[in-house]
BAMIRO-926651 format. One line per 3 residues: number of its first residue (from 1); their letters; for each residue x, y, z of C-alpha. Coordinates in Angstrom, 2 decimals, padded with zeros to 5 digits. Layout:
BEGIN
NUM = a = X,Y,Z; ...
END
This chain:
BEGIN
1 = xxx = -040.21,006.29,000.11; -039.41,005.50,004.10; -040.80,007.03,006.81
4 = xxx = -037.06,008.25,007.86; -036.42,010.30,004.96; -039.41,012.47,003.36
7 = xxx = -037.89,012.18,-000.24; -040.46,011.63,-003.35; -039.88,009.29,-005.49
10 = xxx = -037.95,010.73,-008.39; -035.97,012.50,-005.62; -034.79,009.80,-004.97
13 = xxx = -033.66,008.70,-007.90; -031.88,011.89,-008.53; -030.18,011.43,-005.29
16 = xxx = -028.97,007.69,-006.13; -027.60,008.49,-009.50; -025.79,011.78,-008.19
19 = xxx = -024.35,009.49,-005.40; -023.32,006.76,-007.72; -021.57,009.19,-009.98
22 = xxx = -019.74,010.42,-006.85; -020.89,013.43,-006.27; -020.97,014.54,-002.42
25 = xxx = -023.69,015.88,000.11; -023.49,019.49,-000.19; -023.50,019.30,-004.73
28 = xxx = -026.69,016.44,-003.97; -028.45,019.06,-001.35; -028.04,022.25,-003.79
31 = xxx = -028.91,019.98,-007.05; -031.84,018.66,-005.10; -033.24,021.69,-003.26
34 = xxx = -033.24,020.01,-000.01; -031.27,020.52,003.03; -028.11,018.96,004.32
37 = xxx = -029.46,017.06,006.71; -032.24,015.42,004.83; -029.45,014.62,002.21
40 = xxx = -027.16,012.97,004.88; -029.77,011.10,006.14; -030.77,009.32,002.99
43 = xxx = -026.52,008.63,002.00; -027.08,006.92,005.17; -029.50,004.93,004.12
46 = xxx = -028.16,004.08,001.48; -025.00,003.23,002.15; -026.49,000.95,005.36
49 = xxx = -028.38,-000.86,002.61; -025.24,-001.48,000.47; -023.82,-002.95,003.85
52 = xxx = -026.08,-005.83,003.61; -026.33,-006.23,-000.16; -023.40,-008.87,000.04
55 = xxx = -021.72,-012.70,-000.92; -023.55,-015.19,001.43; -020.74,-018.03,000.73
58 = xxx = -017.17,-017.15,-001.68; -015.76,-020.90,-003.22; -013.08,-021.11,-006.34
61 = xxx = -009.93,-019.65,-005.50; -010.11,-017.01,-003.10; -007.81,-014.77,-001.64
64 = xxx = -007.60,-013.48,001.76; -005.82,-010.78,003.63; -006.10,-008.36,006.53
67 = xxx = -005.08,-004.05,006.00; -005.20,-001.25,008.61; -007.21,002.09,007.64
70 = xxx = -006.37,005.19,009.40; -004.33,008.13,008.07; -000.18,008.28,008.30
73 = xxx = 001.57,010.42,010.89; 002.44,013.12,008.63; -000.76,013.92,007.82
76 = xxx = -002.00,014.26,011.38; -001.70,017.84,012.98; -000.43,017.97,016.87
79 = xxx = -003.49,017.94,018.61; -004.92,014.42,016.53; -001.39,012.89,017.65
82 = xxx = -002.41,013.87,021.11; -005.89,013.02,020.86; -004.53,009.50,019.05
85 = xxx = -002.48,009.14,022.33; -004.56,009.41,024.87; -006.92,007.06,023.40
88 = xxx = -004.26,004.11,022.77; -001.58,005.10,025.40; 000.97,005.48,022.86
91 = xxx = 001.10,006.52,019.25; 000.26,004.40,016.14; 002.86,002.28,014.18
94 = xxx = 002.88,000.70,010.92; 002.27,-002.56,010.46; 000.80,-004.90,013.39
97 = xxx = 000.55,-003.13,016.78; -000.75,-000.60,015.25; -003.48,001.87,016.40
100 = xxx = -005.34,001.80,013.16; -008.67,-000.09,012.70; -007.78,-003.51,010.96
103 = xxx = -009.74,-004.70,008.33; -010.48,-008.24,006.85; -010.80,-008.91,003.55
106 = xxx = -012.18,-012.18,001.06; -011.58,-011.75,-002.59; -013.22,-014.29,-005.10
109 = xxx = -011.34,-014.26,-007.95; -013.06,-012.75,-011.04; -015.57,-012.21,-008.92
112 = xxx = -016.84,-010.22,-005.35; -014.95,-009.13,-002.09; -016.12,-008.90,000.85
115 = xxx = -014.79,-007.06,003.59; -015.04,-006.24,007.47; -013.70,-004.22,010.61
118 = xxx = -012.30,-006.72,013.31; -010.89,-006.36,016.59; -007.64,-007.44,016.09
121 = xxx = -006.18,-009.83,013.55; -005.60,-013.15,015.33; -007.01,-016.43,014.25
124 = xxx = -009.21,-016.21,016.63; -010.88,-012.98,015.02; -010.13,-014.17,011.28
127 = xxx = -010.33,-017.56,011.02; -014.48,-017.54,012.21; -015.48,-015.52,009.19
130 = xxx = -013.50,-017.23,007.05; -015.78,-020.30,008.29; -018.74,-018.85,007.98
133 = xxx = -017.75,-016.89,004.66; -015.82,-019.39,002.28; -017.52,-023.23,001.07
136 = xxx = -015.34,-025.99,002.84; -012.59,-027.10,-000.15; -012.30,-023.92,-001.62
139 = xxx = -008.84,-022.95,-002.55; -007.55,-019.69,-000.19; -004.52,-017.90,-001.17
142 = xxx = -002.66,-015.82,001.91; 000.59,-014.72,002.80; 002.41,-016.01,005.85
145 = xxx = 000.61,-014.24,008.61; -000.09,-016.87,011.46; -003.75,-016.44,011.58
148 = xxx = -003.75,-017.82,008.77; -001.98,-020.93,010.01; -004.58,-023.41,010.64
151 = xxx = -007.15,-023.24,007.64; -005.97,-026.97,005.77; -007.64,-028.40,008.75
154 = xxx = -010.44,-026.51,008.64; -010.64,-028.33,005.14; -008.93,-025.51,003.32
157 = xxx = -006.45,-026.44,000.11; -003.95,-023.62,001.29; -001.53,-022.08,-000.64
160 = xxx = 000.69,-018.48,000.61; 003.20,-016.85,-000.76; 005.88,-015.02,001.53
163 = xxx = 005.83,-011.38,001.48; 008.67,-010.94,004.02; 010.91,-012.42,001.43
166 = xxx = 009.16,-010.43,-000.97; 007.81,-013.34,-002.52; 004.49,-011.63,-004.03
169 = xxx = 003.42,-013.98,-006.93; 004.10,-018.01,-007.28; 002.50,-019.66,-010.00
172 = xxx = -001.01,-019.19,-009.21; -001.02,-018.36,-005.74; -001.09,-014.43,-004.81
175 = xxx = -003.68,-012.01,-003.04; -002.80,-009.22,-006.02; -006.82,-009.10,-006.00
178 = xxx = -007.27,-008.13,-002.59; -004.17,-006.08,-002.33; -005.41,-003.97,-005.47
181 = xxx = -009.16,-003.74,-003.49; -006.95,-002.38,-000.41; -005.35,000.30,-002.57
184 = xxx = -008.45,001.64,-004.09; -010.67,001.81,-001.04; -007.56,003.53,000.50
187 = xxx = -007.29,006.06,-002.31; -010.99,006.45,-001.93; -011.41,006.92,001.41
190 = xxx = -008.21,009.66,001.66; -010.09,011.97,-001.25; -012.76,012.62,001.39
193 = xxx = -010.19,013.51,003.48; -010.25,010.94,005.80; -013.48,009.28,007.56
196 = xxx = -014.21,008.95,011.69; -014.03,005.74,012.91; -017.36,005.81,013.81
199 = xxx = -018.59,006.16,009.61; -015.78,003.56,008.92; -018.31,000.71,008.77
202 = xxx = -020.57,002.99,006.21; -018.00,003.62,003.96; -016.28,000.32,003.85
205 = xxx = -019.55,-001.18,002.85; -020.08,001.56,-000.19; -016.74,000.71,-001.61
208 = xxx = -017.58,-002.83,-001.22; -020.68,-003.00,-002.78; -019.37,-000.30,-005.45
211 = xxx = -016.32,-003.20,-006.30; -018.85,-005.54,-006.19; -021.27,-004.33,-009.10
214 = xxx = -018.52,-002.04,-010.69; -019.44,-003.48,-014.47; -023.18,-002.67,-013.85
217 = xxx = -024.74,-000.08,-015.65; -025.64,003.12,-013.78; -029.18,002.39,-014.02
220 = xxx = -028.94,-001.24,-012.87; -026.96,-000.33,-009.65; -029.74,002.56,-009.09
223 = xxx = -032.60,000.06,-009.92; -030.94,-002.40,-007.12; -030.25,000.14,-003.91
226 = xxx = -033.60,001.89,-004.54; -035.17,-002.07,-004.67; -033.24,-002.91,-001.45
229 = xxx = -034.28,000.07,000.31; -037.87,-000.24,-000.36; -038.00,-003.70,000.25
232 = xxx = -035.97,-002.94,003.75; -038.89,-000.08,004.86; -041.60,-001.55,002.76
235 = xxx = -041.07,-004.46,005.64; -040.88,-002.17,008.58; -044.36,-000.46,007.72
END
């Protein structure tokens, strides 16, 4: 099907379905008959097509909120403290400071999410996608976080709720959407054992795009990533 990945046809739609149902590279390479590599390369693929399979503009209610992925401290062994060290000058931290790779997140409600790695989570870093990401007048839920400050005159309706006074729910306004996303891609991401930073973007956008089209049928989400890959190398050629 691509000129990157020598799979035929119904391979590939072996591999897709074995994907979707969660199954991981080494079960896909022995239930295929093709080597590890080959099999890495097109989860790759894949998963870089899912990336891009997402929400052009969010509007309704939407909720917004920012996480941290990385492992906790008493998982880590000695030496990925050390390493962990060395490459921030001091040891992670909950909460903000932290070492961890922040995340974004927008949450339609009923609907899709959308999510992203960011620097840092300032306004400056947050408030740009949420420009670019959610229809002027739309109704964003947040909690209290200052980035978060500005959006009514961005020509945001506004509402928080205050999680520091463990205020989590007040009438309508809450991000128990987005939090619940956070908690399953977390779950998700710790049963592989944790991910490298450098896959993070990868695997973020699987278990966005699997949220995303969760009430599909396994054959319509394997009709759609096989269509967007095609279509992708279809243009390259």
């Amino acid at each position: 099907m691509t000129n990157l990945v020598r799979l035929e046809k119904a391979e590939w739609i072996r591999l897709t379905d074995l994907f979707l149902i969660g199954a991981n590279s080494p079960i896909i390479s022995k239930q295929l008959g093709r080597d590890i590599k080959t099999v890495t390369k097109a989860l790759r693929l894949l998963r870089t097509v899912m990336i891009q399979d997402v929400p052009d503009v969010f509007e309704g209610v939407v909720e917004v909120d920012e996480t941290y992925l990385g492992g906790q401290k008493k998982n880590k062994n000695k030496s990925q403290l050390s390493r962990e060290k060395v490459m921030f000058g001091r040891e992670s931290k909950k909460g903000k400071g932290t070492t961890k790779q922040p995340v974004f997140g927008i949450l339609c409600r009923n609907g899709k999410v959308f999510a992203e790695l960011v620097d840092d989570t300032e306004a400056k870093d947050l408030v740009p996608i949420i420009v670019k990401k959610v229809k002027a007048g739309t109704r964003i839920n947040s909690d209290t976080w200052r980035a978060y400050t500005g959006l009514a005159t961005k020509g945001y309706v506004h509402r928080t709720v205050e999680h520091k006074e463990k205020e989590y729910v007040r009438g309508k306004n809450h991000i128990n959407g987005l939090e619940g996303f956070w908690g399953l891609l977390k779950r998700k991401l710790a049963s592989k054992g944790g991910v490298r930073r450098h896959y993070l973007p990868l695997f973020l956008g699987e278990y966005v795009w699997r949220y995303n089209h969760r009430k599909e049928e396994l054959v319509d989400q394997r009709k759609r990533l096989i269509g967007l890959i095609t279509s992708q190398f279809s243009a390259r050629s």
